[in-house]
C-alpha distance (Angstrom), angle and dihedral (degrees) to the residues before:
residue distance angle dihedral
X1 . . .
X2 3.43 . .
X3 4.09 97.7 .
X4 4.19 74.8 70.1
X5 3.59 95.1 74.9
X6 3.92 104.1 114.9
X7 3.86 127.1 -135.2
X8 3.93 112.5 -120.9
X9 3.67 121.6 -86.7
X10 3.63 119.6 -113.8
X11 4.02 120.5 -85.6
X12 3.69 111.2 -93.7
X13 4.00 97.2 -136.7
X14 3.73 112.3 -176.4
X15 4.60 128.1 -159.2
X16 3.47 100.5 -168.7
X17 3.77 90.0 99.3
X18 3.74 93.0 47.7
X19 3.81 93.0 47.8
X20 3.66 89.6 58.4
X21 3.50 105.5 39.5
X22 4.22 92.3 50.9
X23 3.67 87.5 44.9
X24 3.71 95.7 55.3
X25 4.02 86.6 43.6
X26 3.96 93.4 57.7
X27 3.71 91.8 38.5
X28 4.01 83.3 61.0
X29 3.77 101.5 39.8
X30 3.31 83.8 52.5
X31 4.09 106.0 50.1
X32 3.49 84.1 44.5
X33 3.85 96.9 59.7
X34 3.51 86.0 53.4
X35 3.69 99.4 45.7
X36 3.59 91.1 75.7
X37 3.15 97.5 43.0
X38 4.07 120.6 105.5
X39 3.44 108.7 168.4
X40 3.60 116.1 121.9
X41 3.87 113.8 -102.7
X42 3.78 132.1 -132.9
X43 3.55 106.7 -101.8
X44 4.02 111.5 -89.7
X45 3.81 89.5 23.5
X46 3.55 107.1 107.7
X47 3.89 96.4 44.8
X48 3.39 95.3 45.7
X49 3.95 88.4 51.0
X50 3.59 95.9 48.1
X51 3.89 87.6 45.9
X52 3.55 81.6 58.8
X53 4.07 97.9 47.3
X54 3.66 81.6 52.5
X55 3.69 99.8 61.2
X56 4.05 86.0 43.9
X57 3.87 85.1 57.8
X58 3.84 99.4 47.9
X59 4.16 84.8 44.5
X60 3.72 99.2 -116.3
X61 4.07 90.4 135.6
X62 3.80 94.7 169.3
X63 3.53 100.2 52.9
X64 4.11 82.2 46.3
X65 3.44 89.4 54.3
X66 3.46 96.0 50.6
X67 3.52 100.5 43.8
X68 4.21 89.3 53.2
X69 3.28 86.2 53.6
X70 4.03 99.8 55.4
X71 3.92 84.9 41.2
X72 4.14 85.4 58.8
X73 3.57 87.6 48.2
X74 3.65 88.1 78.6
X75 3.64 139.5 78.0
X76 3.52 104.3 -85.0
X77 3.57 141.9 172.7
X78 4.22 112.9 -110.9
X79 3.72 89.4 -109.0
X80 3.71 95.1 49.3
X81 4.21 96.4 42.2
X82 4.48 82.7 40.0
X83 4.37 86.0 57.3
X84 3.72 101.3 41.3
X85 4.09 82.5 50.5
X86 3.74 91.2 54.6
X87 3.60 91.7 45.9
X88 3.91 90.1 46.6
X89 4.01 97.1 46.7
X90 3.70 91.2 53.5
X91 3.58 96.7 46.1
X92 3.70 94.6 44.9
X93 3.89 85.4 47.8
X94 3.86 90.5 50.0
X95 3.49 90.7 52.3
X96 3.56 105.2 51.5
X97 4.13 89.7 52.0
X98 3.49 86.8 47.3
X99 3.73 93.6 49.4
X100 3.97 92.7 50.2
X101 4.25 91.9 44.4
X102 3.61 89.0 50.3
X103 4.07 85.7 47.9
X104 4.16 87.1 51.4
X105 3.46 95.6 53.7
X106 3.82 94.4 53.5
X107 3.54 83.2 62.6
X108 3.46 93.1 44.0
X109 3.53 96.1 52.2
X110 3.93 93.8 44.3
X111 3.63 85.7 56.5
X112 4.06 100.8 -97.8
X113 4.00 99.3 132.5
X114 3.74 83.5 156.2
X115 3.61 88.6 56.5
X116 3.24 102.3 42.7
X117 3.59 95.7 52.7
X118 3.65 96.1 50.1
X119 4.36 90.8 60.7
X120 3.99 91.9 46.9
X121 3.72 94.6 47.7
X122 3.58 98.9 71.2
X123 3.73 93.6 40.2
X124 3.77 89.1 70.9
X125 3.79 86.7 74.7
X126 3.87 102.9 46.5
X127 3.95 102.3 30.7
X128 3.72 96.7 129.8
X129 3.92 97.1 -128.4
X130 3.52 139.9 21.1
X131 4.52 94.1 -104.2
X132 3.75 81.9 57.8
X133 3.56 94.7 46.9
X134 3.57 95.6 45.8
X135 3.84 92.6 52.5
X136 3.91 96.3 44.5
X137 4.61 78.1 56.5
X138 3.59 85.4 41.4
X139 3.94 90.7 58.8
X140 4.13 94.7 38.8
X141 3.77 90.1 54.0
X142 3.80 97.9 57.8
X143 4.10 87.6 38.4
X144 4.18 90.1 54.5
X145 3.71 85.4 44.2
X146 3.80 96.9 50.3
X147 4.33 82.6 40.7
X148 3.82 88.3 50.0
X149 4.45 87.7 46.7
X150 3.54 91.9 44.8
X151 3.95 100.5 52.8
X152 3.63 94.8 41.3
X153 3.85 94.1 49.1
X154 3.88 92.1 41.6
X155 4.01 86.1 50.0
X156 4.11 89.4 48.4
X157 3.78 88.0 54.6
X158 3.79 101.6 46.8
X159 4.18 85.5 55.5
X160 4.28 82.6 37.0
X161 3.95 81.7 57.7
X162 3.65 94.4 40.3
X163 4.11 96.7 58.2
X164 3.74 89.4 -106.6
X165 3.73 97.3 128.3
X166 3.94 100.3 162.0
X167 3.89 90.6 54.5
X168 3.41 95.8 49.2
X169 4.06 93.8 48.1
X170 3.82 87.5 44.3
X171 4.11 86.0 65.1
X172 3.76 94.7 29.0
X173 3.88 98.2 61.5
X174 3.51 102.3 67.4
X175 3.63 91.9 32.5
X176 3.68 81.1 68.0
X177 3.68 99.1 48.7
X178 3.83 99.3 40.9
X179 3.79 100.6 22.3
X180 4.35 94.6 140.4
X181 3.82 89.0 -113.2
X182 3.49 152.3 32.9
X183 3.88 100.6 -103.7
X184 3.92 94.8 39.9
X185 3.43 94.4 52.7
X186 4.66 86.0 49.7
X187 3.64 86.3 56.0
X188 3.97 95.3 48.3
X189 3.76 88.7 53.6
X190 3.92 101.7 43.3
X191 3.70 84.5 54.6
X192 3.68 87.6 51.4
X193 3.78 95.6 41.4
X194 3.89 88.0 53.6
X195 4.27 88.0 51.7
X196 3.90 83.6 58.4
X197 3.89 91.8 50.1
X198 3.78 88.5 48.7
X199 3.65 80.7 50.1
């Protein structure tokens, strides 16, 4: 029947790749601010920094956070209390974006495009670098082009349900051509292969 056709699913939209990559990015900002640096350290310092780093690498940004700020509990020299800050900012920074991502996709996954879009807009403008930026784009581009899928199809079935076969094909065709995966673009063409039964 054609009142069977069924909307799209939601996008499945995975972070695990942009947890790692902005982990390892930190964890090499970081050792290279310290690289150059000659002063001597408080005693403890260094270990407890790169103990830190570490946690940054494996993604585990609030126990990070909370061991950089124990290590700036202590009596340490301006450079020292100045590096751990830099180190903190950033991963506080990362977290929060990754906190409101992770809060899109929810939506995204639950079937709120609409939603989702509306959280990443806005962190376009205060992603703190340019990798984060480009991944919060990368993520609006494939929601817009699952948005763009999803109205077009949803229009072909309304005229699919309405007996106006040629219409709906007309949308359906390059739908399942261009459709931005694999599985949208097998549900464009069973619609259309049912139109050419009907026909």
């Amino acid at each position: 029947a054609a009142g069977g056709a069924a909307g799209p699913r939601p996008p499945d939209v995975q972070l695990s790749g942009y947890r790692r990559y902005r982990a390892i990015q930190l964890l090499c900002e970081m050792m290279a601010v310290e690289s150059f640096t000659t002063i001597d350290r408080t005693p403890g310092y260094t270990e407890r920094y790169n103990e830190a780093v570490q946690l940054v690498n494996l993604g585990q940004l609030d126990d990070a956070a909370t061991a950089l700020g124990a290590l700036l509990g202590d009596d340490l020299s301006d450079r020292e209390i100045a590096s751990a800050n830099a180190l903190l900012e950033r991963v506080r920074a990362f977290s929060a974006l990754q906190t409101r991502a992770d809060e899109a996709m929810k939506l995204a996954n639950a079937g709120d495009i609409d939603g989702a879009i509306a959280i990443l807009e806005p962190l376009v403008e205060i992603a703190p670098d340019e990798a984060q930026t480009a991944e919060v784009r990368r993520m609006l581009d494939k929601l817009y082009d699952y948005r763009d899928f999803q109205e077009t199809y949803n229009r072909a079935v309304d005229l699919f349900n309405a007996g106006r076969y040629d219409e709906a094909a007309t949308l359906l065709g390059p739908l399942a051509e261009q459709a931005p995966t694999s599985r949208l673009r097998s549900m464009a063409s069973n619609l259309l292969k049912e139109i050419e039964r009907i026909d």
